[in-house]
Structure formats: C-alpha cells, structure tokens
Legacy VTK file of the C-alpha trace (Angstrom):
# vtk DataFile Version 3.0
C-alpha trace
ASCII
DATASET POLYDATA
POINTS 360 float
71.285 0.682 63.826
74.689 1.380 63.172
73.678 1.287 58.807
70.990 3.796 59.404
73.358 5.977 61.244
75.885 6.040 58.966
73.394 6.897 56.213
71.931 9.507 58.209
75.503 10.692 58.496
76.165 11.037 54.865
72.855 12.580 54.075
73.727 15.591 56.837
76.934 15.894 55.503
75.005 16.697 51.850
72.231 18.002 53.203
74.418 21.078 54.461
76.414 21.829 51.155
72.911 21.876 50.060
71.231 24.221 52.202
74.528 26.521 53.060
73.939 29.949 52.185
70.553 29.437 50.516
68.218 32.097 51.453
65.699 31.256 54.250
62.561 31.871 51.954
63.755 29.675 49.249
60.947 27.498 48.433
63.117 24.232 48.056
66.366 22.467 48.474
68.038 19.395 47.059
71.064 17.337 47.042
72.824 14.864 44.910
73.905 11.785 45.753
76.965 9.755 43.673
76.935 6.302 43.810
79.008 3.749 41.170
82.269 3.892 40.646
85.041 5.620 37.710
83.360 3.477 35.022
79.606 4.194 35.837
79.019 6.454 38.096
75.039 7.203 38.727
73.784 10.811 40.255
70.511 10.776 42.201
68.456 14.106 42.862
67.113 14.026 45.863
64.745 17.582 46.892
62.596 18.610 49.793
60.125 20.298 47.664
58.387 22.689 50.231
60.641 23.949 52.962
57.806 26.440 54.432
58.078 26.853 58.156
61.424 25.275 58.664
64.867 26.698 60.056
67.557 26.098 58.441
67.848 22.883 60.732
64.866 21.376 60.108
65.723 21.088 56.004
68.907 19.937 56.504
67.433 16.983 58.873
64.495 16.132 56.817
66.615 15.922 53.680
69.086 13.785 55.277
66.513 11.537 56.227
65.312 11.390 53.075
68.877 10.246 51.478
69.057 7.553 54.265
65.822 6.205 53.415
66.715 6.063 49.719
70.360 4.675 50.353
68.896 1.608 53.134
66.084 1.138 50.755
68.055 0.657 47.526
70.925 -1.186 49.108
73.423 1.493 48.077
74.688 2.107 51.112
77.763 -0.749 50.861
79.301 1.664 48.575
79.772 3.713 50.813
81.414 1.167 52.990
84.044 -0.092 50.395
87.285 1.192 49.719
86.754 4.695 47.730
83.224 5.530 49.332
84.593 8.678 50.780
85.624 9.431 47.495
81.647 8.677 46.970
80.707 11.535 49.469
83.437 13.797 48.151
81.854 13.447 43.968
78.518 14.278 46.381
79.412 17.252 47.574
80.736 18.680 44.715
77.324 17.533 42.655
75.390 19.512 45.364
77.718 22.083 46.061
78.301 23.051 42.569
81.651 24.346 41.228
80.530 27.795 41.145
79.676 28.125 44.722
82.473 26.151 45.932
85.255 28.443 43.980
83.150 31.357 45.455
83.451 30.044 48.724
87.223 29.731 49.010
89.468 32.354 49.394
91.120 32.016 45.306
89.988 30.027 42.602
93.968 28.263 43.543
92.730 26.159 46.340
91.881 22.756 45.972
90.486 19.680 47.854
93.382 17.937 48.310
96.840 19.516 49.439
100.439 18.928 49.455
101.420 14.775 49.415
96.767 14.000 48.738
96.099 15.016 52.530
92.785 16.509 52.403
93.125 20.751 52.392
91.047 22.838 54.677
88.229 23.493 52.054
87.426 19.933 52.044
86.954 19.905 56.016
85.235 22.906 56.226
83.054 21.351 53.683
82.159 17.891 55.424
81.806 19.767 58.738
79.940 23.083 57.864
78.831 22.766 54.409
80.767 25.829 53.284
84.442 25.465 51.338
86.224 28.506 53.103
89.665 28.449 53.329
90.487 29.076 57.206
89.268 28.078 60.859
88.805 31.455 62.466
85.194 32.766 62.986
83.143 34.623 60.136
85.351 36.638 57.448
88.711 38.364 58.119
89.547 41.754 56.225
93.354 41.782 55.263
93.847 44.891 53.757
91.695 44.214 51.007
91.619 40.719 50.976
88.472 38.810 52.006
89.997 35.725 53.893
86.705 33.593 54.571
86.404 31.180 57.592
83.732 29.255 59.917
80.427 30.951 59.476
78.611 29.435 62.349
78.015 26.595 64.862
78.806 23.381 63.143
77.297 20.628 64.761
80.865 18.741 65.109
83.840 21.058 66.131
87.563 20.881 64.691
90.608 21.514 66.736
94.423 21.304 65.337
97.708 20.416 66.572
99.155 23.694 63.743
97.427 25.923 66.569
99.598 24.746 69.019
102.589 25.254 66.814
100.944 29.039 66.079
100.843 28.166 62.460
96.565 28.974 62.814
94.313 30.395 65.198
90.787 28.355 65.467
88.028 30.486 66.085
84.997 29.140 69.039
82.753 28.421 66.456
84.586 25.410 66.000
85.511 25.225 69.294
82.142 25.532 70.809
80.045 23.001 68.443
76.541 22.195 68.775
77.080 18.873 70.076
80.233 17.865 72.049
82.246 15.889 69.198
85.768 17.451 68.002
87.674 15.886 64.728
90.823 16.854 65.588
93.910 16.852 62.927
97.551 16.006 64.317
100.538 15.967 61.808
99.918 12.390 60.409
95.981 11.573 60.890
92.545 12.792 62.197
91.292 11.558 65.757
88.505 12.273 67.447
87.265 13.880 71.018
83.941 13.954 72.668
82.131 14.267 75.995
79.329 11.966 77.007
77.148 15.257 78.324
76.726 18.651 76.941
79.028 20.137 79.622
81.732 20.629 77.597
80.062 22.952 74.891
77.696 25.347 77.486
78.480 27.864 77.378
78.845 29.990 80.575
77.680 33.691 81.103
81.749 34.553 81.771
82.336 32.333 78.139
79.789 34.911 76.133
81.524 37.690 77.895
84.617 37.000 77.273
84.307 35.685 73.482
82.155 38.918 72.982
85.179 41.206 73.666
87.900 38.976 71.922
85.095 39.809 68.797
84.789 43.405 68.720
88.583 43.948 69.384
89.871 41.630 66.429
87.136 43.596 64.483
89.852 46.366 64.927
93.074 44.379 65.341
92.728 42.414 62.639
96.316 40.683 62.552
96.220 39.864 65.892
98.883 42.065 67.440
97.232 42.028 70.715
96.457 45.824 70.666
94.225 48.660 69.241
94.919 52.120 68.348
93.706 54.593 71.279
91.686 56.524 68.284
89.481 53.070 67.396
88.349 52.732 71.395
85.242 54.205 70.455
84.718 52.320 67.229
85.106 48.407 69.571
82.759 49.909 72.124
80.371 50.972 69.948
80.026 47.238 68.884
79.750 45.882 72.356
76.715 48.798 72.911
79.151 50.644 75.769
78.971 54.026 74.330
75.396 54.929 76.424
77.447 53.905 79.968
80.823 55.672 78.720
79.281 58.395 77.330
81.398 60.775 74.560
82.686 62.799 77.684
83.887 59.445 79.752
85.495 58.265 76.550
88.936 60.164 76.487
89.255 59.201 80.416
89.088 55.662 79.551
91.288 56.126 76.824
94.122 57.482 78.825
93.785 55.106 81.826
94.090 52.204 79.476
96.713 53.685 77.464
100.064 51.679 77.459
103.032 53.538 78.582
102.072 56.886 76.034
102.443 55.036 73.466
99.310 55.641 72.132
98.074 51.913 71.586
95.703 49.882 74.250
96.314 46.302 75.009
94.334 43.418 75.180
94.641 43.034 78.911
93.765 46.418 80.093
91.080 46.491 78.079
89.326 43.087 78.822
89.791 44.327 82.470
88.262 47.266 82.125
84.976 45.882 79.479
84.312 43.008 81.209
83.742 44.796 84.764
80.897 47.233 82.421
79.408 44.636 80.863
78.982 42.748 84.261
77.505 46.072 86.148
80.427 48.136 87.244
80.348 52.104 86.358
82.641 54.182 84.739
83.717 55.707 87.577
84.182 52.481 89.942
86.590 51.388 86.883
88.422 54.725 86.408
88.937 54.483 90.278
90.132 50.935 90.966
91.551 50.133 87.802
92.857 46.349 87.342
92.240 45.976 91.296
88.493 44.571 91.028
86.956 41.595 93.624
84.123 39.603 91.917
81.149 39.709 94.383
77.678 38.035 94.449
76.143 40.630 96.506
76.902 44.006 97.522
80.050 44.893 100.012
83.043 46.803 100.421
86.803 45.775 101.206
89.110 46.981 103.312
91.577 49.148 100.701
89.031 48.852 97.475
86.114 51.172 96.369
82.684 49.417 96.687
82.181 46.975 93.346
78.668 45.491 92.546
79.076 43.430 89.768
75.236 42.144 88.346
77.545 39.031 86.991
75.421 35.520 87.601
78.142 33.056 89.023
78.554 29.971 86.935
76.807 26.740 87.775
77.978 24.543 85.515
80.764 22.899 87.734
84.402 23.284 88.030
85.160 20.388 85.733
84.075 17.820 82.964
85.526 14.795 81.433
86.530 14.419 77.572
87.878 11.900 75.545
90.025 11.114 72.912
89.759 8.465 70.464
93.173 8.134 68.702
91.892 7.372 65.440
93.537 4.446 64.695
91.778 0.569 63.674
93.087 -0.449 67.312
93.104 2.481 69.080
92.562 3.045 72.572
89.790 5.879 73.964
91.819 7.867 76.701
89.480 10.124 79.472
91.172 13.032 80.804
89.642 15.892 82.869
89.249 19.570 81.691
89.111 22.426 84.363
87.118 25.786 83.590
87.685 29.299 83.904
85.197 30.255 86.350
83.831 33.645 86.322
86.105 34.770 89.209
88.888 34.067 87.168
87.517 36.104 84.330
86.147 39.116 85.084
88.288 41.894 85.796
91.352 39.727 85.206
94.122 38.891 83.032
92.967 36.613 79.996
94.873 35.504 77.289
93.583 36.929 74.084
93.671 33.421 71.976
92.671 30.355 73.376
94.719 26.920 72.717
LINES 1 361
360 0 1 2 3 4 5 6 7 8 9 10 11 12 13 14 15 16 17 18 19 20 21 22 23 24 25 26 27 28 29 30 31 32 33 34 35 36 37 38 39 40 41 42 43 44 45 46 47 48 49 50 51 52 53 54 55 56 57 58 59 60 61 62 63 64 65 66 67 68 69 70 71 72 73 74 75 76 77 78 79 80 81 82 83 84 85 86 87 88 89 90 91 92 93 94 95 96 97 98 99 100 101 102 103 104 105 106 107 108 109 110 111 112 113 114 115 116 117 118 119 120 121 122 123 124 125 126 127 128 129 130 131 132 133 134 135 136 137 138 139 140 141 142 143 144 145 146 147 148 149 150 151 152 153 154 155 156 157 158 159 160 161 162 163 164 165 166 167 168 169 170 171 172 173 174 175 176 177 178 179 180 181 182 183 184 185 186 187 188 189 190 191 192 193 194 195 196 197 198 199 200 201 202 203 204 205 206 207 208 209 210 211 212 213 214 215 216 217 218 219 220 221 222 223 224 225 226 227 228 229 230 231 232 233 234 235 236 237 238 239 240 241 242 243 244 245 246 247 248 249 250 251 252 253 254 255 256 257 258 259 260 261 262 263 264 265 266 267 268 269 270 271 272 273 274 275 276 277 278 279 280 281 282 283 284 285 286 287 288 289 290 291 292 293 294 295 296 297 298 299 300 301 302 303 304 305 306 307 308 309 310 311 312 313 314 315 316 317 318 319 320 321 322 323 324 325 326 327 328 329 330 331 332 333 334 335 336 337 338 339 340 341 342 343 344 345 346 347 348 349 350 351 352 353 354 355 356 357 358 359
C-alpha cells in the first residue's frame, strides 16, 4: 500500500545514516526515529541486535522494515504526512547520524544542512540519498593539494543529476549517475523533479561503460583538477592502476609515452590516451597500437582491412539495445510525466575513439 511504502521509505532513508561506514563485523546497528513536534518531540531507538551473516544491504532492509512496522503499527506515520514531517526525517537523521559523524563527514565543520535563502545544501542530499553528509557529487574522495574534498562513496540506490553540471558549476560522478535502481532526483534552479525508467536498461551497465568509466578513474587519480591531461612522467603511475604495466612492459613504456605525447609538450591528453587504453584493455598489443595509432576498426572476429594492420579486439559487443525510454516527472502538485528516448554509446563508438572525458 502506498502507507507501507512510504514508511518503508523513511526507514531506508535512516536505516543508511545508520549503517554508513559502520564496520561489516559490527555486531549491531540502530536508528532513531523523531516523531512530535517543537513542543514534545519523542525519540524512538529502534536496533537490529544481531547483524551476523548480512551485507551491508540486508541490515539496512531489515531495519527499515522494522521502523515501518513500528510507524503503521503505532499510527505515527501521519506525522510524517503533515506539514513539517520532512523536518521529522531530517531531526531523524541527525539522531542516528550523530553530530560527530556528520561534521566528520563533510568537508569543514562550516557546512550546514540548509544553504543560502533555506534551500537544502548538498550534505543534506547526500544524506537522504546515500547515508553519508559529504560535501560534493563526484565519486569517492578528491585530493586538492592537501585538502580532502569528500564525495559519493558508492552506488546509492536512487541517483542525483543537476542542472549546475550543465552550467559547469559541478561535475557528478557515475555513482550517482549509475544508481542501483533506475530513479534520478534531479535539482533544477528552483525545485527537485524526478526521472526514472520502467526497466533496468537505463542503469546496465555495458562492457564499453566499465571500460570507459575505468580509464576516466585512474586518469583523474592523476589529473586531479580536471585539466584534461597528465604529465608524460605519471603514464606509468595511471597504468599501473588499470594493471597495463605486464602488456606494456618497462621497455614499451617510453614508446607509448612519446606516441601519445602532445605536440612535445610533454603532457598526454585525454583523447590519445583513452584511444590508446581502451584498444589494450579490449585485446589489442602494444605493437598493433604503436603501429596504427588512433586509426583502429572494432571487429567481432578476426580480419584485416585494406590500408590498416590486422586488429583483434577480445571486446564482447553490447546487447543491451541501441535505445531506452526515461521519464521525467516535473515535480510539481500538477505536473505532467514527459517520456523521451535516450540513445547509447555503443561499443563501436567507444573503443579506440574520441570520448569526451566528463559526461553531461
């Protein structure tokens, strides 16, 4: 029913602040749950005493059913309903957060919950959708000279999108981007709406996806402010993290480097090097990649054209079809849902070509 979903919902929501970061072996987990208002508010504990032989997953579902159980059963749930029951959820989190953990989270003890003119601040999202305060939308943490700037640290099960990374004001990393279930809140400049798919197509992710999101990793491990280019000296260091070094070899490396050096100027791009990574990790040689350079044809068995050196690429073509329908719910009391249809990259398109380092 629609009641027990929505209490389901809330008791995920607390559920994850609970379990976030707690170590697997931890022998229990709990969360509190604020009903009441200003005047009299009430704080339940509500604990899964014995977690043993659960993932992460499976104590985050059994104590939200557990809180949905307790709000249907103790007619609470209306609260929730009324004008200020997100407020209710909010005083939740914090209760099973805790203060300490939540500062800790964030990137200074200077951010809040709410920002400039009471819109909700990126803590407070990243809290409702991942159970973790951080500060930012980009995947895992980013070094900045020191600094420790803290983003998504995994899957959530709802994604987030932005209009601000359209504008370039943020760059949204694919954890967020590839949820674990096809459902997007998405913020625009004056209120959240939502997308979603009615099948899992959207968020499966293909063998050229994994590829591809694999490289953009290791090299921002290295470019860290997003310049679009690495240092010919840290080749070895971005390689090393995708496990290339056994194919390239310490001899093979400074051959590499100079092909995919740009113009002597001592600096590789993004471009020349997906082209050149994603034809290893799909099969190619060293040699087949020194010798053809960007000129590569995707193949699903072995051949030779007329002008090109012989390429046999172990790369399984996607099956997941060429396209997939999404929509959009606008957000609004009256609002309309609009379908639209998405086209993917296909792996023919990826490998061995020109990619745009971010993704909109």
């Amino acid at each position: 029913t629609e009641d027990r979903s929505l209490a389901m919902a809330i008791g995920a929501v607390l559920a994850r602040a609970g379990v976030q970061g707690v170590k697997e072996d931890e022998p229990s987990a709990g969360v509190r749950v604020i009903t009441g208002d200003e005047d009299a508010y009430v704080s339940k504990g509500i604990w899964l005493e014995n977690t043993t032989g659960l993932d992460k997953a499976g104590v985050v579902q059994s104590l939200a059913v557990q809180v949905a159980e307790y709000l249907l059963t103790s007619n609470l749930l209306a609260e929730f309903k009324q004008p200020g029951g997100v407020l209710l959820i909010v005083h939740g989190l914090f209760a099973t957060r805790g203060y300490e953990q939540i500062v800790d989270d964030m990137d200074d003890d200077g951010c809040a919950f709410t920002a400039q003119w009471g819109h909700c601040s990126q803590e407070l999202i990243n809290l409702l959708l991942t159970g973790c305060a951080t500060s930012n939308v980009f995947d895992g943490i980013m070094d900045m000279g020191g600094l420790q700037m803290k983003g998504c640290i995994e899957r959530p099960n709802i994604g987030y999108l932005t209009q601000l990374e359209a504008l370039r004001y943020v760059q949204t990393g694919t954890y967020y981007k590839t949820p674990l279930q096809p459902i997007w809140l998405i913020g625009s400049s004056s209120h959240f709406s939502i997308m979603f798919s009615l099948d899992e197509k959207p968020i499966r992710e293909s063998n050229s996806d994994k590829i591809l999101e694999r490289c953009r990793r290791a090299f921002k491990t290295v470019d860290g402010d997003g310049d679009g280019f690495i240092q010919m000296t840290s080749l070895r260091e971005v390689l090393v993290l995708l496990d290339l070094m056994e194919k390239v070899t310490e001899e093979g490396l400074p051959r590499l480097a100079d092909s995919l050096e740009e113009a002597g100027c001592g600096i590789i791009l993004w471009d020349g090097f997906w082209k050149a990574t994603s034809r290893l990790l799909t099969g190619a040689g060293l040699e087949s990649v020194l010798a053809t350079g960007s000129e590569v044809t995707v193949v699903e068995q072995e051949g030779k054209e007329e002008g090109k050196a012989e390429t046999k690429l172990n790369f399984e073509v996607d099956e997941l079809g060429d396209s997939f329908v999404l929509y959009h719910y606008n957000g609004l009391r009256s609002g309309t849902v609009t379908p639209f249809l998405v086209q993917r990259l296909s792996a023919e398109d990826a490998v061995g070509a020109s990619v745009a380092m971010e993704t909109a």
